[in-house]
DRENBANU-583785 format. One line per 5 residues: their letters; for each residue x negated, y, z of C-alpha. Coordinates in Angstrom, 2 decimals. Example, Ala and Ser with C-alpha at 12.3 -4.5 7.8 and 13.67 -1.06 7.14 Angstrom:
BEGIN
as) -12.30/-4.50/7.80 ~ -13.67/-1.06/7.14
//
This chain:
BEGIN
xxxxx) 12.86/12.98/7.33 ~ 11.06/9.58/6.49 ~ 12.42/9.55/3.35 ~ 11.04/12.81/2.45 ~ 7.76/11.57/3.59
xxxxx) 7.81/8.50/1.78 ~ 8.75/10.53/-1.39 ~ 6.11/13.06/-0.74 ~ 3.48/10.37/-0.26 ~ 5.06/9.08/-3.72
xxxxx) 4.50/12.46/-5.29 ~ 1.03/12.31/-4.13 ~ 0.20/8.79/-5.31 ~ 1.28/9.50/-9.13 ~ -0.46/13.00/-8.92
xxxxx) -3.75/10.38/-8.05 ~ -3.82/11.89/-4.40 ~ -4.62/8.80/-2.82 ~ -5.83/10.59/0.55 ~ -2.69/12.24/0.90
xxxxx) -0.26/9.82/0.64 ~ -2.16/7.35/2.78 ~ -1.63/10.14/5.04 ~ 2.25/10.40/4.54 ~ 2.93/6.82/3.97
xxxxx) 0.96/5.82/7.08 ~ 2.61/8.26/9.37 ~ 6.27/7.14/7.96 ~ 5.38/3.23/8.78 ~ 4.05/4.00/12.09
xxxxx) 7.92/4.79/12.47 ~ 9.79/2.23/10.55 ~ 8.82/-0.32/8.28 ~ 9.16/0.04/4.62 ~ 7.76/-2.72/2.22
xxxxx) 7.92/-0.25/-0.92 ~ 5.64/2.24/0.80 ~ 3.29/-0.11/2.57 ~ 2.71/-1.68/-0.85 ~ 2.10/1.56/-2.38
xxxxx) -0.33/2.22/0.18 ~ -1.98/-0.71/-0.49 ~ -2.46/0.37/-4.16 ~ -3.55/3.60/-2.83 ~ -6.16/1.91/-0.72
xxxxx) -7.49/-0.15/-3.65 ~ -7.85/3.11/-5.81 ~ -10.49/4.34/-3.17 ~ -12.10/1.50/-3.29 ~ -10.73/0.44/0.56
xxxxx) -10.73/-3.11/-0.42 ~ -10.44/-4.80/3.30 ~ -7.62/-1.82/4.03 ~ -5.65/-2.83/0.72 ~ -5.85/-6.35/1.24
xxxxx) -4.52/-6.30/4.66 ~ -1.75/-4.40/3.50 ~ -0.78/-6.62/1.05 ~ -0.15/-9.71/3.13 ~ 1.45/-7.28/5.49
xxxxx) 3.96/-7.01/2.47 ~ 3.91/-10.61/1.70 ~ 4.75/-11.16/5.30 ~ 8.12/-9.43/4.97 ~ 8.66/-10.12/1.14
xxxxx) 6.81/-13.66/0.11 ~ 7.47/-13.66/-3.35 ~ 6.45/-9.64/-4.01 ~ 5.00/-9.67/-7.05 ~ 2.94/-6.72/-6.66
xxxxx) 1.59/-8.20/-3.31 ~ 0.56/-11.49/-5.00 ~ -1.30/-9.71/-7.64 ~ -3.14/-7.49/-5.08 ~ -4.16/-10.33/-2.62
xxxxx) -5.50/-12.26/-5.51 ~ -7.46/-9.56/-7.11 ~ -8.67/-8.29/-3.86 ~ -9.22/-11.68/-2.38 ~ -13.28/-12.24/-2.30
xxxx) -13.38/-15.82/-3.64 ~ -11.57/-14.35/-6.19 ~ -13.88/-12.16/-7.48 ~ -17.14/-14.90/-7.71
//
């Protein structure tokens, strides 16, 4: 059953549904932990504009996975020195 949530919340993310798969990927990770959707929910986050939201989950990925690409290039863009 998670699975299918994460890979409806993955439907919804490339169909730019960003509200939706929040939704699904945020009620998955409430039950397990999954770095590939938390990160995509992070990117969903940034797309509307949910800076603080995105950011947090970001270094919630980095937390798990330090060298996450993805994660590194999201805390830096989202990171507010950063964007002086």
């Amino acid at each position: 059953m998670l699975l299918c949530q994460f890979a409806r919340g993955d439907v919804y993310f490339y169909k730019d549904e960003y509200q939706k798969a929040i939704e699904d990927y945020t009620n998955g990770l409430n039950r397990v932990s999954n770095i590939e959707a938390l990160s995509r929910r992070a990117e969903a986050y940034e797309k509307l504009g949910q800076r603080d939201k995105a950011l947090a989950d970001f270094k919630a990925v980095l937390e798990e996975a330090p060298g996450d690409k993805g994660a590194v290039e999201g805390v830096a863009r989202l990171t507010p020195e950063r964007q002086q």
